[in-house]
C-alpha positions as CSV (number, residue, x, y, z in Angstrom):
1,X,13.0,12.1,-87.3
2,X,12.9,9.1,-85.6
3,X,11.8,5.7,-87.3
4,X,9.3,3.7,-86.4
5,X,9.6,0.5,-85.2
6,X,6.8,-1.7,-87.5
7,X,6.0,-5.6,-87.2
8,X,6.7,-7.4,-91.1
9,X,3.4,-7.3,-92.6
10,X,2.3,-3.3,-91.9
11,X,3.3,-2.0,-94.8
12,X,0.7,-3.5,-96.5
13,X,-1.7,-3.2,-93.4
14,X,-1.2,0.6,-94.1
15,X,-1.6,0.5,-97.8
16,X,-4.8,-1.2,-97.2
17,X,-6.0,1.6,-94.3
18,X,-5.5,3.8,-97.0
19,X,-7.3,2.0,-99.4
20,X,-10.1,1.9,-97.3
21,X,-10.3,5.3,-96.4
22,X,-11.9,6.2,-99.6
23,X,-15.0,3.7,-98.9
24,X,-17.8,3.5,-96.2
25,X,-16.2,1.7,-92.7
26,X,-17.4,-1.7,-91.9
27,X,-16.3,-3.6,-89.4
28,X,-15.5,-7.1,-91.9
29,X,-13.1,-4.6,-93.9
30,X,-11.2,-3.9,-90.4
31,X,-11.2,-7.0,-89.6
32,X,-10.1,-9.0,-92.9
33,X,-7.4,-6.3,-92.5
34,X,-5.9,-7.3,-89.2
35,X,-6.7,-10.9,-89.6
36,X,-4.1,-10.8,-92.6
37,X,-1.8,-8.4,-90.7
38,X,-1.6,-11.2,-87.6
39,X,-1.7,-13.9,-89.7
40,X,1.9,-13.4,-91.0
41,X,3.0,-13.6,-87.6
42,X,1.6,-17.4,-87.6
43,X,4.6,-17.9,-89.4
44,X,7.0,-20.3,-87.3
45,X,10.3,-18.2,-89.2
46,X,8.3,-14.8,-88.0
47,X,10.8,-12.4,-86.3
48,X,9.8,-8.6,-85.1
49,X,12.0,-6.3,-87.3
50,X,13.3,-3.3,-84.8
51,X,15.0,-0.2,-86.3
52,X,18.3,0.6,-85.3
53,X,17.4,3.1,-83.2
54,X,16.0,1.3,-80.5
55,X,18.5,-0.6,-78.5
56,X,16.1,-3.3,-77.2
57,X,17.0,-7.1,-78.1
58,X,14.8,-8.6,-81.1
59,X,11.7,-10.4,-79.7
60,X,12.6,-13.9,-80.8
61,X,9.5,-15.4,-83.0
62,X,9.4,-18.5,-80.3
63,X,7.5,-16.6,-78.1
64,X,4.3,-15.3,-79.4
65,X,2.4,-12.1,-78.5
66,X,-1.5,-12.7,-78.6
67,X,-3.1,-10.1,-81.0
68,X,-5.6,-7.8,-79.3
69,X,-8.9,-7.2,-80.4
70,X,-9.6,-4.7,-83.2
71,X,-11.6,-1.9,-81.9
72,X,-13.4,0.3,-84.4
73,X,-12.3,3.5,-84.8
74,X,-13.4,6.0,-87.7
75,X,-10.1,7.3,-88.5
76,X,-8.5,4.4,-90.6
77,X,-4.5,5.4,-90.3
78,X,-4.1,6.1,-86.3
79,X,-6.3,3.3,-85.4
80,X,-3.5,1.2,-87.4
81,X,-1.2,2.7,-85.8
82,X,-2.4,2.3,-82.7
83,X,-3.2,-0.7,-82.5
84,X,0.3,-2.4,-84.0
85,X,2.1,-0.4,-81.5
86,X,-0.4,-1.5,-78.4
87,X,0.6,-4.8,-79.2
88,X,4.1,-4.3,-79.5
89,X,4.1,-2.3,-75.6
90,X,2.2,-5.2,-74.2
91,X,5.1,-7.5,-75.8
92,X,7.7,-5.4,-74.6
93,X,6.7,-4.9,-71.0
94,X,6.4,-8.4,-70.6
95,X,9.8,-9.5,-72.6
96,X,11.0,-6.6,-70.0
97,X,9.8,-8.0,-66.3
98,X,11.1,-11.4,-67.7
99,X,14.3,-10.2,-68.7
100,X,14.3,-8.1,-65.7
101,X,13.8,-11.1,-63.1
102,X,16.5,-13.2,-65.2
103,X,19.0,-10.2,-64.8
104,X,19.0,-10.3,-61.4
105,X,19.3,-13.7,-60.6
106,X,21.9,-14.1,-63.5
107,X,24.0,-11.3,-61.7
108,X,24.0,-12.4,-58.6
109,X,23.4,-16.1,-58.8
110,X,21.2,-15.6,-55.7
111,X,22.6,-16.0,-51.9
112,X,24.8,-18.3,-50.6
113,X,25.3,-20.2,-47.0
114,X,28.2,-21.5,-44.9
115,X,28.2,-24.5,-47.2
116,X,29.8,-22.2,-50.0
117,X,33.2,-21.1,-49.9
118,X,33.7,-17.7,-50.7
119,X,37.1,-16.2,-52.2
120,X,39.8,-14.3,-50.4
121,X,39.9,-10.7,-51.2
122,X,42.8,-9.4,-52.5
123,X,43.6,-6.4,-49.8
124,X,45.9,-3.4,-50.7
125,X,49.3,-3.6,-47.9
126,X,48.5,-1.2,-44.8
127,X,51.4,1.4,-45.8
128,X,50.7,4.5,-43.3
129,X,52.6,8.0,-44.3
130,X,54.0,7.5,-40.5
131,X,54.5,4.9,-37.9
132,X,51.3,4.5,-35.8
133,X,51.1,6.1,-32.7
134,X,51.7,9.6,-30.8
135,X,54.3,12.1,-33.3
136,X,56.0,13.6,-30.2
137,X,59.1,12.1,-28.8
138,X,58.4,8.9,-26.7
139,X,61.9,9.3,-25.1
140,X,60.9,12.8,-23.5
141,X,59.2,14.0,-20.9
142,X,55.8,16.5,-20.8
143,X,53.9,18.4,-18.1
144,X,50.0,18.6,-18.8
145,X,50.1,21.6,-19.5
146,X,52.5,20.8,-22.4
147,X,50.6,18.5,-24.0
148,X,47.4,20.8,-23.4
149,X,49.9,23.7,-25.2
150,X,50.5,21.6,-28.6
151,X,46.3,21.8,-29.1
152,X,45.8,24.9,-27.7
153,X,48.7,26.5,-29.2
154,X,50.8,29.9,-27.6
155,X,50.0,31.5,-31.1
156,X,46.2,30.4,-30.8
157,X,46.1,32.3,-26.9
158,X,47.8,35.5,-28.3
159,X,45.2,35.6,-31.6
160,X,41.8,35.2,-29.0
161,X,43.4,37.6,-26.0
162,X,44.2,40.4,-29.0
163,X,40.5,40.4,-30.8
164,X,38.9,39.9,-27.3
165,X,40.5,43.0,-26.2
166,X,39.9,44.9,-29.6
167,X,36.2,43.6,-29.4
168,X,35.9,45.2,-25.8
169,X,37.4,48.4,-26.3
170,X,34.4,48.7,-29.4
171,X,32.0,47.8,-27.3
172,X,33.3,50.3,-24.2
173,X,33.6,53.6,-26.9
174,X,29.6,52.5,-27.8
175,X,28.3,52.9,-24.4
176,X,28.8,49.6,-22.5
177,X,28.6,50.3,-18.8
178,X,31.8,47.9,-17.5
179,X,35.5,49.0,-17.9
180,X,37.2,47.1,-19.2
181,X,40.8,46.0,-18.3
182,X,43.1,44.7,-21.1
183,X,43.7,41.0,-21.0
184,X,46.6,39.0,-20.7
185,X,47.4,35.8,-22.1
186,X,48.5,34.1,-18.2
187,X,44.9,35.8,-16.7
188,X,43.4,33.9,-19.7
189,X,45.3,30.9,-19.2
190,X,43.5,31.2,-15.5
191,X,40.0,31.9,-17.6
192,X,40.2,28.4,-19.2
193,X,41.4,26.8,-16.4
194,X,38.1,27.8,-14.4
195,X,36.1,27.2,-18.0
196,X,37.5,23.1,-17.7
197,X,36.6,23.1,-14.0
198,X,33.4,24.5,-14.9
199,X,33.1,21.3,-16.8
200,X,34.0,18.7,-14.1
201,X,32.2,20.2,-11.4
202,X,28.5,20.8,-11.8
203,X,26.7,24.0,-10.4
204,X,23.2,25.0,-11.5
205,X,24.6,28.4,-12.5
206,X,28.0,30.3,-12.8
207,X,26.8,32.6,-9.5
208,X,27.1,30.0,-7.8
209,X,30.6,28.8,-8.2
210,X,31.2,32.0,-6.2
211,X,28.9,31.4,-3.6
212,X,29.7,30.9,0.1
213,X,26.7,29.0,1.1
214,X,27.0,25.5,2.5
215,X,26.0,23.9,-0.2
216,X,28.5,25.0,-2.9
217,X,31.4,27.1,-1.3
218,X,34.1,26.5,-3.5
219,X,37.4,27.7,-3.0
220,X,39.1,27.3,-6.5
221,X,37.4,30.0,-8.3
222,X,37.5,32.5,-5.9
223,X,41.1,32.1,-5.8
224,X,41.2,32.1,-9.3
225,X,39.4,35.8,-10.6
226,X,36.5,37.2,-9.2
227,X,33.0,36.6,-10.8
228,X,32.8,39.7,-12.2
229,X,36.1,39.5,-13.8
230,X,35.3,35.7,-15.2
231,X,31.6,37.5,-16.8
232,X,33.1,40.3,-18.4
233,X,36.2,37.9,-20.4
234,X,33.2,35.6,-21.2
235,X,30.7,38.9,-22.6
236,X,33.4,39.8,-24.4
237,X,35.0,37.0,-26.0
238,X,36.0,37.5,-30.0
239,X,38.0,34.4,-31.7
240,X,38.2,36.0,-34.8
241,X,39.3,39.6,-36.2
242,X,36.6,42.1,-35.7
243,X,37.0,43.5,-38.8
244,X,37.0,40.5,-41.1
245,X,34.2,39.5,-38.9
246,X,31.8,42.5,-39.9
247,X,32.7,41.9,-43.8
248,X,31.6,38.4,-43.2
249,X,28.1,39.2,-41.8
250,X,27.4,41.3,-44.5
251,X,27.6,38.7,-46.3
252,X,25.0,36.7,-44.6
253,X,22.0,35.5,-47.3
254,X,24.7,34.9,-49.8
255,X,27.1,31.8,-50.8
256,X,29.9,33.4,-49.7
257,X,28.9,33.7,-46.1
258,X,30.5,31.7,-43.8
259,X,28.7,29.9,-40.8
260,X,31.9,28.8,-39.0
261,X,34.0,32.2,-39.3
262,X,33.8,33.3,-35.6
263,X,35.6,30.2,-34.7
264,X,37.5,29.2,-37.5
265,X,41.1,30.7,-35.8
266,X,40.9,28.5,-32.9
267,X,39.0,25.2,-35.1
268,X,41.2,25.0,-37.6
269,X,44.4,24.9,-35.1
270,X,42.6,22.3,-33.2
271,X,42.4,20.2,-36.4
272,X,45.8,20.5,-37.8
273,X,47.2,19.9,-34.3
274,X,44.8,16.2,-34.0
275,X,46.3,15.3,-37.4
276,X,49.7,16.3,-36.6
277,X,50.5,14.7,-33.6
278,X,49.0,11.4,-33.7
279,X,49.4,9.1,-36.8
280,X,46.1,6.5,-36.3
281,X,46.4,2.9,-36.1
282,X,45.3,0.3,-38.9
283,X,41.4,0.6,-38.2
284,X,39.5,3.7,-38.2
285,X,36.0,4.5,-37.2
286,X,33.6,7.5,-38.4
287,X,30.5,8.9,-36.3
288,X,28.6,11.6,-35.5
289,X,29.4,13.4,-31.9
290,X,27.0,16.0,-30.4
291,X,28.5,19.2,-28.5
292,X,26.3,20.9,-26.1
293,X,24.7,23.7,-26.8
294,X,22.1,26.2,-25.5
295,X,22.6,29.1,-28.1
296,X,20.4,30.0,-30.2
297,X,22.1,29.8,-33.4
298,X,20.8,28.2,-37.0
299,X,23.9,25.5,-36.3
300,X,22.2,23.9,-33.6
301,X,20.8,20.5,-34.9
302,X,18.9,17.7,-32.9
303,X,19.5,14.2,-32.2
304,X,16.9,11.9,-30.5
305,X,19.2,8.8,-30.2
306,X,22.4,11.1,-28.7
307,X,22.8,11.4,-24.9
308,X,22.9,14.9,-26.0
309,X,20.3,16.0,-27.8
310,X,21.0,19.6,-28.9
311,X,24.1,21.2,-30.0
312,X,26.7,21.0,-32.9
313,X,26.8,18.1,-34.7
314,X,30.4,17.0,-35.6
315,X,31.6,14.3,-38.2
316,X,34.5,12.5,-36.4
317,X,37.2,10.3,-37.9
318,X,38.8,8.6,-34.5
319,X,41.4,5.6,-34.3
320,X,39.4,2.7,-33.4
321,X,42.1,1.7,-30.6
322,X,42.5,4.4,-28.7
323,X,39.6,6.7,-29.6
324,X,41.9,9.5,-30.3
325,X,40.1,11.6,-32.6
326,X,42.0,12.4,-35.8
327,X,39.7,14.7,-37.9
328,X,36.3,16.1,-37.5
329,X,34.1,19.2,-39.4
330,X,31.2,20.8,-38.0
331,X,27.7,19.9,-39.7
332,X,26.5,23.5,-41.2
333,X,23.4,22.2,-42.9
334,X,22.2,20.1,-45.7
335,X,23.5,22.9,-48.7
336,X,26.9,22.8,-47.5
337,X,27.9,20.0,-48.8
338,X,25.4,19.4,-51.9
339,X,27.7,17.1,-54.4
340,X,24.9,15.1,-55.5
341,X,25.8,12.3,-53.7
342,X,24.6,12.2,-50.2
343,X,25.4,14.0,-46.7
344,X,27.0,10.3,-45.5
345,X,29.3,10.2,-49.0
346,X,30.2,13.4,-48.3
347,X,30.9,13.1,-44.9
348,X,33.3,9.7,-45.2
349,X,35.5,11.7,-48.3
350,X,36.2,14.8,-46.1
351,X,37.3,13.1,-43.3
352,X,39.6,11.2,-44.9
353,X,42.6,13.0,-45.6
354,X,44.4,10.4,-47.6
355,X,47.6,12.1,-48.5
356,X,48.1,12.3,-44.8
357,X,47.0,8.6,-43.7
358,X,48.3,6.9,-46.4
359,X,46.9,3.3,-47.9
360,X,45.8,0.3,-46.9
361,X,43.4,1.6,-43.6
362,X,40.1,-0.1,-42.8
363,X,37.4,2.2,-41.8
364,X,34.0,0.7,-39.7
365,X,30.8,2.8,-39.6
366,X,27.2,2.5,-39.0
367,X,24.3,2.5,-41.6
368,X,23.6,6.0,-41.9
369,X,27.6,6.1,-44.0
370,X,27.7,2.5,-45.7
371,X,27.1,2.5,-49.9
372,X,28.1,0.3,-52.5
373,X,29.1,3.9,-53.8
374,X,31.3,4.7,-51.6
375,X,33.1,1.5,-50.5
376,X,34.1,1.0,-53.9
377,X,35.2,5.0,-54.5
378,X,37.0,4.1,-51.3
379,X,38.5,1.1,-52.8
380,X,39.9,2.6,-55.6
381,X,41.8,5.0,-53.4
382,X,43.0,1.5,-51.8
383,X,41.1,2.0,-48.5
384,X,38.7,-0.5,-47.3
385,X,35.4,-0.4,-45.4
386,X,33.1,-2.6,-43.5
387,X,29.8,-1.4,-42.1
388,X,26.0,-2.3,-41.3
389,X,23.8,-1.3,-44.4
390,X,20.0,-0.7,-45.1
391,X,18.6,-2.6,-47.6
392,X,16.8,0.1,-49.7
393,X,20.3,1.4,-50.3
394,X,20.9,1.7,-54.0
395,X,23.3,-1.0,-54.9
396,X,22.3,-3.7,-52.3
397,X,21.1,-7.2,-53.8
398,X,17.2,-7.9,-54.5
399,X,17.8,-11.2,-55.6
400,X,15.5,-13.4,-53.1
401,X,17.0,-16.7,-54.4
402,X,18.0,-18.5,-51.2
403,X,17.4,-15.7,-49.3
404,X,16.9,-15.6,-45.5
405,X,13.4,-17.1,-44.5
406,X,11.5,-15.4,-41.5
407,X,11.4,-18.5,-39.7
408,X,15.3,-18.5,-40.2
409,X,17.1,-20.0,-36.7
410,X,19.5,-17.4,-34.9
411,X,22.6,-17.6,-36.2
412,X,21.8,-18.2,-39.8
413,X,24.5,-16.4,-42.6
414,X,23.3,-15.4,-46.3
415,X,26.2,-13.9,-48.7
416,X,26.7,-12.7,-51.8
417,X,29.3,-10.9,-53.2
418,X,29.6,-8.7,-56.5
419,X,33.4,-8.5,-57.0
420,X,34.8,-5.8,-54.6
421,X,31.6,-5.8,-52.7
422,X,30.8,-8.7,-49.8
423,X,27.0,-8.5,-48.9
424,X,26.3,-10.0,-45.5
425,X,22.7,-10.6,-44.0
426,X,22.6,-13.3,-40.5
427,X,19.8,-13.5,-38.2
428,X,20.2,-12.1,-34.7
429,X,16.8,-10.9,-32.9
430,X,16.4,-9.5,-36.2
431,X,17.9,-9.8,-39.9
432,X,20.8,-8.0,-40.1
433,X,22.9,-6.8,-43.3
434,X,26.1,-5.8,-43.7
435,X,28.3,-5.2,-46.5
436,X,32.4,-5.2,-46.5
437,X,35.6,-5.0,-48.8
438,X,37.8,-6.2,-46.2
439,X,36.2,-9.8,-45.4
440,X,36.2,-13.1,-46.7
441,X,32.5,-14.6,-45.9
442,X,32.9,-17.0,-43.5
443,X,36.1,-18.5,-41.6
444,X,34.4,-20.4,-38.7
445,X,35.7,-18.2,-36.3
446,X,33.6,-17.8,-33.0
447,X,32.8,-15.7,-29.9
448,X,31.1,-15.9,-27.2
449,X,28.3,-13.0,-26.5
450,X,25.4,-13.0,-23.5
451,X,22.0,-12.8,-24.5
452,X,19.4,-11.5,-21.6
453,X,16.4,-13.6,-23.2
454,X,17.4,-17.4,-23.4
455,X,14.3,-18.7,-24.6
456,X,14.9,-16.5,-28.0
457,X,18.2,-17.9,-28.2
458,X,18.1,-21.0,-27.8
459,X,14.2,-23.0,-27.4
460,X,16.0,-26.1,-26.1
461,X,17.5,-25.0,-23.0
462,X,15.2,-24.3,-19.6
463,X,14.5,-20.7,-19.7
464,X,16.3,-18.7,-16.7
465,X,18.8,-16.1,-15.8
466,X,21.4,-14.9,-19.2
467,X,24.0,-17.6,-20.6
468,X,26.8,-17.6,-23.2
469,X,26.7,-18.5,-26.7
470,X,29.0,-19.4,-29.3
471,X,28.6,-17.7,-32.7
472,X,30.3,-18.7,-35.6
473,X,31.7,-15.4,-37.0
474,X,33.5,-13.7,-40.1
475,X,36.8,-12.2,-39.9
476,X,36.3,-9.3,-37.5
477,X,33.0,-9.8,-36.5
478,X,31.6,-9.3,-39.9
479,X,29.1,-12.0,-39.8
480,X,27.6,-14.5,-37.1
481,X,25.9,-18.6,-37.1
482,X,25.1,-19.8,-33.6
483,X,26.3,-23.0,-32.2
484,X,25.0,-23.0,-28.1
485,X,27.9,-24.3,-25.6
């Protein structure tokens, strides 16, 4: 059983309870009871006594807790009880939100401005597994078609062209009113070829890139296939084995069912091939990217800040340089990735395929990713991160020592930083916060940005037409003081 934690004196205040028990109430034998109970407290050497199973600090006796008011109460031993350990909760909660406010400031020290220097991280070497850069051979020569071939691989083409045809025979021996001619893997070479034209030449519908009215009348496709030829490859399209394929909706309902299994033989080529033939370059960026999508399917997710809106939502990992991008998964839903620590954690460790890119890479993201969590988990594999973060993120500082003000001037930089971690907020329109492994907190570095409203940036200058600004900035960007030219 656990002890109980009593003050020095209520021993005897329970003795006495008892004592009293055994004789009619009255409210001068309560109180000549508590009176002696408190007044050992009065003692300037008093100390609460705390048992050792409560890890709390002892309440030093220089700071007193104001005895409550004895109620009466016909019991004698609870209302003893009760009322000793009242006064010890009121004690504690206070000791606590004291204690509490001290911690906070005492761990961060509060924020800091330019005036402050802040120390140079110590950053891991950028050691990739490979050179950056393209992994083909810079000395040859390629057609388009053979770069198209090292994503879209020969052995991809012959897997699609033999379950499309094994799909269509199926579907012809159930009753399907078409016959069906096998496919080839040239005619659908041609069948893609149309598919990418499809996608840089607009037509309200696929009838009409066979039309001969004036309005359309396009040449390539008819010389391509014929319509109906194009219709029945697209009806009867199968990535994947037809077979396996039928096992795996059987399994629909369950854990083992697989969302993505109709298009894993050609996505998982596409993603080995991205990763094999490019090595990225020092910084990396991670986003969300929206595929198209009119299909009604449980995969299709929305996004009102996307140009487009409905389809599949992808995670990408892309080289910050050239955009190339080196990884991406499809987003099957919130349960598919449940590790207890968040869809955006989850997300960031995926994508990166460290045995692959190596050490010392900087990745930049938005504040839907950015965690103390994970820049530090990403840390510790030697990768480093800077990104925009929301305030309420567990992690962030609430110390408001020095904090910004809302009257704060555009331009304005608060930092703090908590070993690894660099916390960033600077006044633009609004406050912004950031937090980074990579930066140091301020190197007087500028740049010059134009602002439409001129009156918000700078009151002093006659309002007109958009001017430049100088803004005193962090290492790459990270943070921002105004200085006008």
């Amino acid at each position: 059983m656990t002890s109980k934690r009593l003050f020095v004196g209520a021993e005897a205040v329970l003795e006495e309870l008892d004592r009293l028990s055994d004789v009619e109430d009255s409210d001068e034998s309560y109180d000549s009871v508590f009176e002696a109970a408190f007044a050992a407290r009065e003692d300037p050497d008093f100390d609460a006594v705390i048992s050792s199973d409560d890890e709390e600090p002892v309440l030093s006796g220089r700071k007193r807790c104001r005895p409550l008011p004895v109620t009466h109460d016909p019991t004698p031993t609870p209302l003893g009880e009760t009322s000793v350990s009242t006064t010890r909760v009121r004690c504690r909660q206070s000791r606590g939100k004291s204690q509490a406010g001290r911690h906070d400031d005492g761990e961060t020290n509060g924020w800091h401005d330019v005036t402050e220097e802040d120390v140079d991280p110590d950053l891991p070497n950028f050691t990739p597994k490979r050179p950056p850069g393209p992994q083909i051979l810079m000395s040859s020569t390629y057609s388009t078609i053979q770069l198209f071939q090292l994503f879209f691989t020969t052995s991809v083409i012959d897997t699609i062209v033999r379950n499309t045809n094994k799909y269509a025979s199926k579907m012809s021996a159930a009753g399907k009113k078409f016959q069906w001619v096998p496919l080839t893997a040239q005619e659908f070479s041609s069948y893609l070829a149309l598919v990418i034209y499809m996608g840089l030449v607009n037509a309200k519908t696929i009838v009409d890139y066979w039309a001969k009215k004036t309005l359309y009348n396009f040449s390539f496709p008819r010389s391509v296939m014929s319509r109906p030829r194009f219709q029945a490859i697209s009806w009867n399209l199968h990535l994947c084995d037809v077979e396996k394929d039928e096992q795996n909706s059987r399994k629909k309902g369950t854990p083992d069912y697989d969302k993505l299994f109709k298009v894993k033989p050609l996505y998982t080529d596409i993603v080995q091939s991205c990763q094999t033939y490019f090595q990225p370059n020092k910084h990396l960026s991670v986003d969300e990217r929206m595929v198209a999508s009119k299909a009604r399917i449980g995969l299709k997710q929305y996004m009102k800040d996307k140009p487009t809106r409905w389809g599949y939502k992808l995670f990408v990992l892309a080289d910050s340089i050239s955009g190339y991008t080196w990884n991406f998964f499809v987003y099957e839903g919130k349960n598919s990735m449940a590790t207890g620590k968040g869809l955006s954690y989850d997300s960031v460790m995926t994508l990166m395929n460290f045995p692959l890119l190596g050490i010392g890479y900087h990745i930049f993201m938005d504040n839907f990713y950015t965690s103390p969590t994970l820049f530090l988990d990403l840390f510790e594999k030697k990768t480093l991160a800077c990104g925009t973060i929301r305030a309420n993120r567990v992690g962030f500082p609430k110390t408001k020592t020095n904090d910004l003000s809302k009257k704060a001037q555009r331009g304005t930089i608060r930092w703090l930083r908590q070993g690894k971690l660099l916390f960033v907020k600077w006044r633009d329109t609004r406050e912004v916060a950031m937090c980074s492994t990579i930066h140091k907190a301020y190197v007087g570095e500028t740049v010059n940005r134009r602002v439409k409203n001129a009156e918000a940036a700078a009151p002093a200058r006659p309002v007109g037409g958009p001017y430049e600004y100088a803004a005193s900035v962090g290492s790459q960007g990270c943070q921002s003081q105004q200085h006008n030219q």
